[in-house]
C-alpha positions in Angstrom: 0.0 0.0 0.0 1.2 3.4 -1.0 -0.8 5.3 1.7 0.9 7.3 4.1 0.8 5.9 7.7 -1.8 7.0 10.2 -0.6 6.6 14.0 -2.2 5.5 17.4 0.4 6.7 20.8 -1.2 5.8 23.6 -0.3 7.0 27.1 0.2 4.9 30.3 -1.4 6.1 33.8 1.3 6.7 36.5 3.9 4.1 37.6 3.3 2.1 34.7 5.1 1.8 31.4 4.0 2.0 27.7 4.1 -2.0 27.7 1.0 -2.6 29.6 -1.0 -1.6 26.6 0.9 -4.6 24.9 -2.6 -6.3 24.4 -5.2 -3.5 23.2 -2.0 -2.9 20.9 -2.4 -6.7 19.6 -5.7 -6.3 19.2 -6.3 -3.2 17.7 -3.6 -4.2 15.0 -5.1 -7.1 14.2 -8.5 -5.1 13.6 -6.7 -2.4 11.5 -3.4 -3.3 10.2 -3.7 -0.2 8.2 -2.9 2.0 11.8 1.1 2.0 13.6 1.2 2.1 17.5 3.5 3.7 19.8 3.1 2.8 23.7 6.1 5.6 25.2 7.3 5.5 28.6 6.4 8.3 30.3 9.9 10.8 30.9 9.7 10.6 34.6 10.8 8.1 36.8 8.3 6.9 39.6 8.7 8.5 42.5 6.4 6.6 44.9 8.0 3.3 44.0 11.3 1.7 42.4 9.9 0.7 39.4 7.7 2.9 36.6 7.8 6.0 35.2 4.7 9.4 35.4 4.0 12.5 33.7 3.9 14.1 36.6 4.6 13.7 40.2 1.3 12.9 42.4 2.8 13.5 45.7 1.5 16.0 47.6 -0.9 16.7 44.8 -4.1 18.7 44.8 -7.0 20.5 43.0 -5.4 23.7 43.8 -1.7 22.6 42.2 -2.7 20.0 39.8 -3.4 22.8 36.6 0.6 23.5 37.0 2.0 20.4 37.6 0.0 19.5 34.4 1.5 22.5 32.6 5.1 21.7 34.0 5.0 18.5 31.9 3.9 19.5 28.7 7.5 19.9 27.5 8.7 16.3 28.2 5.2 15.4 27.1 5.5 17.1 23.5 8.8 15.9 22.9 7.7 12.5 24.0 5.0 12.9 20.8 7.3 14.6 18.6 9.6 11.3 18.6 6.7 8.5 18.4 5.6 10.9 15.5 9.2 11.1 13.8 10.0 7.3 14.2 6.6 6.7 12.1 7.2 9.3 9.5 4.7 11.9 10.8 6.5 14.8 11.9 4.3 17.9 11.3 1.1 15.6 10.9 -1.1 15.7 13.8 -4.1 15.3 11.7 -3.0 11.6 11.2 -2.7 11.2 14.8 -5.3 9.5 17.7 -4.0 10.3 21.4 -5.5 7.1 23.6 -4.5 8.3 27.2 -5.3 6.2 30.3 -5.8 7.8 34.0 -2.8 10.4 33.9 -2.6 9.2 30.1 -5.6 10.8 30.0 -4.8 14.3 32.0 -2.2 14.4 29.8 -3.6 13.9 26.1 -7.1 16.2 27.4 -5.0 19.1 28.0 -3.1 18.4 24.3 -5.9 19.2 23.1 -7.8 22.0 25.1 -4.2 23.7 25.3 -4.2 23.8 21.3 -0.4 22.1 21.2 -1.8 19.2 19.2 -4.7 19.4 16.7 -4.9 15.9 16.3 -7.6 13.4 14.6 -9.2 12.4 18.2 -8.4 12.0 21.7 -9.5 8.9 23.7 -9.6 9.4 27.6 -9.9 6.2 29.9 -10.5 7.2 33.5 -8.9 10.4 33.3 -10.1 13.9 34.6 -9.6 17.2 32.9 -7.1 18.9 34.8 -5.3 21.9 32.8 -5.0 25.3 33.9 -7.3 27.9 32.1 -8.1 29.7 29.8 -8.5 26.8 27.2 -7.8 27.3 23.5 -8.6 23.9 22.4 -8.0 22.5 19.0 -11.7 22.4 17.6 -11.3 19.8 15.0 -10.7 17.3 17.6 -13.4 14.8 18.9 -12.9 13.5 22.1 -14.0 9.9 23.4 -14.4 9.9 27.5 -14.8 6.1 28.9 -15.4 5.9 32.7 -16.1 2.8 34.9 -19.5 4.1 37.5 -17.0 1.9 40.3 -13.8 3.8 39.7 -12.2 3.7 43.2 -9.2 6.1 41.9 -11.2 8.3 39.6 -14.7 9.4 40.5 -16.9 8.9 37.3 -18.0 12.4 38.3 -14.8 13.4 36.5 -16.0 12.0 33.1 -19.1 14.9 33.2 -17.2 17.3 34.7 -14.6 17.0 31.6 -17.6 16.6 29.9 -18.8 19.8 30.6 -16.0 21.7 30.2 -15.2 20.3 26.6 -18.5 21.0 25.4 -18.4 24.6 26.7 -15.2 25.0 25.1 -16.9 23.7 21.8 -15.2 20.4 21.5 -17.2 17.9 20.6 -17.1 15.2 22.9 -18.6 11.7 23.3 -19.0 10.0 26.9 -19.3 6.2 27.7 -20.1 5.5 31.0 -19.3 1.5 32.0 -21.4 -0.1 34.9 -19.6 -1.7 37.1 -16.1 -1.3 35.7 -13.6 -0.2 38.1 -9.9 1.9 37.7 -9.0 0.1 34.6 -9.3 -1.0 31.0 -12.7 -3.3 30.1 -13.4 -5.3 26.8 -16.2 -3.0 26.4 -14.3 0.4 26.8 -11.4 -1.2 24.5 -14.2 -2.1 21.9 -16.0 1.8 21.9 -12.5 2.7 21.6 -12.0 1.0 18.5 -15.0 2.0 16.9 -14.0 6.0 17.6 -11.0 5.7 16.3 -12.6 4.0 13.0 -14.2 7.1 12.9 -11.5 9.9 13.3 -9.0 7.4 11.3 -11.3 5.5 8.6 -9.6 2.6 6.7 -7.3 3.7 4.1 -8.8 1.1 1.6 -12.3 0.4 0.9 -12.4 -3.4 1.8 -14.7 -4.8 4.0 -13.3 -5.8 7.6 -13.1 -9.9 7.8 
């Protein structure tokens, strides 16, 4: 195939690494071998345990000095991009690229886009919370996917309409999936709405029907 690539980066929550999405990777290449992946480590090492790496540090963290810790990071975050987006031949093309964040993943890609840094093809938010400082100038041409499990013990579900909100106000269109009974992590169902958003903000380069 001749077309040029089109690129998924998805981002780990805190003290993980880019490997635990090593299966949604699996599967989602199997679905759409058309699409490259890139699962980065965040910059930062972990600094409540040995092993794993953040975006940003969560100790002593709080509403009032989250919006700046959030903004502290965007440089290590962007040059983190900047390199998954260079290895795949895509430097200067955000409109080929779909941000899939998970828990700080998702802090992280949401204020991409409401900051206006990365006008990419769609932003997908698992369990995250919008947490960037004001004002927002967000990249309007972005849709934005927010999954949340109702038994999130680490993330109130109350941050998926409060993000919500907030998009929506800043004229972002934005899609929310709320999972019963799914707690702080990723579900089959979640992966699956996933996939289907992504279709959409990425459809297949060829016109052949999916097996």
């Amino acid at each position: 195939m001749s077309h040029e690539p089109r690129l998924i980066i998805l981002l780990h929550g805190v003290g993980s690494h880019g490997a635990a999405f090593a299966p949604v990777i699996r599967q989602w290449s199997t679905q759409r071998p058309d699409l490259a992946f890139a699962a980065p480590d965040a910059p930062f090492a972990f600094d409540h345990a040995p092993m794993g790496r953040q975006w940003f540090s969560i100790q002593g963290v709080t509403d009032t000095n989250r919006a700046e810790r959030v903004a502290s990071a965007r440089a290590a975050f962007d040059t983190t991009l900047l390199a998954c987006m260079d290895d795949a031949g895509l430097a200067g093309q955000p409109e080929r690229v779909v941000l899939v964040g998970f828990s700080q993943g998702s802090i992280m890609a949401l204020d991409a886009v409401v900051s206006g840094r990365w006008p990419v093809a769609g932003v997908v938010a698992f369990s995250g919370r919008l947490a960037s400082p004001l004002p927002y100038t967000p990249a309007l041409h972005t849709p934005v996917l927010l999954v949340h499990g109702d038994a999130d013990p680490i993330m109130p579900v109350r941050e998926a309409s409060r993000a919500a909100q907030a998009l929506e106000q800043a004229e972002v269109a934005v899609k929310t999936v709320i999972l019963p009974g799914v707690e702080h992590t990723l579900s089959a169902e979640g992966v699956a709405q996933a996939a289907a958003f992504i279709h959409t903000c990425l459809p297949p380069a060829s016109a052949e029907p999916l097996a």
